[in-house]
N, C-alpha and C positions, 0 to 999 in steps of 0.2 A: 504494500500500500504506500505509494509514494505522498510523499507532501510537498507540493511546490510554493513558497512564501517567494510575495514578489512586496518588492516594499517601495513605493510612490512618495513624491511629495505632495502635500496637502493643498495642491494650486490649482487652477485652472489649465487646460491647454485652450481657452478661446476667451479673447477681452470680456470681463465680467465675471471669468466663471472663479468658483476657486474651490472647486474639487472635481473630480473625477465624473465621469457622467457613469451611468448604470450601463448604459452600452458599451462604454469604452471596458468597463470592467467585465463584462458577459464576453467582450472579441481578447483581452487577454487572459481569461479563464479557457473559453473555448482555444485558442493558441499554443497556452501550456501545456493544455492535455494533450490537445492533438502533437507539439511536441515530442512528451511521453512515451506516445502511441509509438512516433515513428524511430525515434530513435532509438529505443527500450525496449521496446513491445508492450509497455505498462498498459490496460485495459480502461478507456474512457472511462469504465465504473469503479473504477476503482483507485484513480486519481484527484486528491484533494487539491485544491487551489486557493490558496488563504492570500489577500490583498489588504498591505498594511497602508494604511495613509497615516505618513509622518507629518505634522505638523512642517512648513517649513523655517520656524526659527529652531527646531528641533535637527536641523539637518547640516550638516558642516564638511569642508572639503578644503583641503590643503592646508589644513589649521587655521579655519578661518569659518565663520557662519556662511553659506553657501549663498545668501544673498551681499555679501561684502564679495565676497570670491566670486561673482558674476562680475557686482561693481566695478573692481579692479582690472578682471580681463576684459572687460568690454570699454575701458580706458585707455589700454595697453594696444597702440596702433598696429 
């Protein structure tokens, strides 16, 4: 029984939005398992698909808060 944890930040992908839509999380569920499927042979029924939404002041990269560390490279000509 595999578990696949896929873990998001807490934003929008479209102006206004600032989470995930249900669709977008039902085409990376459907994704992962089919994944699963083909790479593994793991059984659509029997693949879990957990989707975490991290906040994003919860989220960090390069030792920096991931909204400073866009700041900066999107500065950086």
């Amino acid at each position: 029984m595999p578990v696949v944890t896929i873990q998001i930040t807490r934003e929008g992908t479209a102006p206004g939005a600032d989470a995930t839509t249900a669709e977008q999380k039902a085409a990376l569920i459907k994704g992962a398992s089919a994944l699963m499927l083909e790479v593994l042979g793991k059984p659509l029924d029997s693949t879990f698909v957990v989707i975490e939404e991290v906040p994003l002041e919860n989220w960090g990269w390069g030792g920096l808060p991931v909204t400073e560390y866009r700041r900066r490279k999107a500065a950086v000509p």
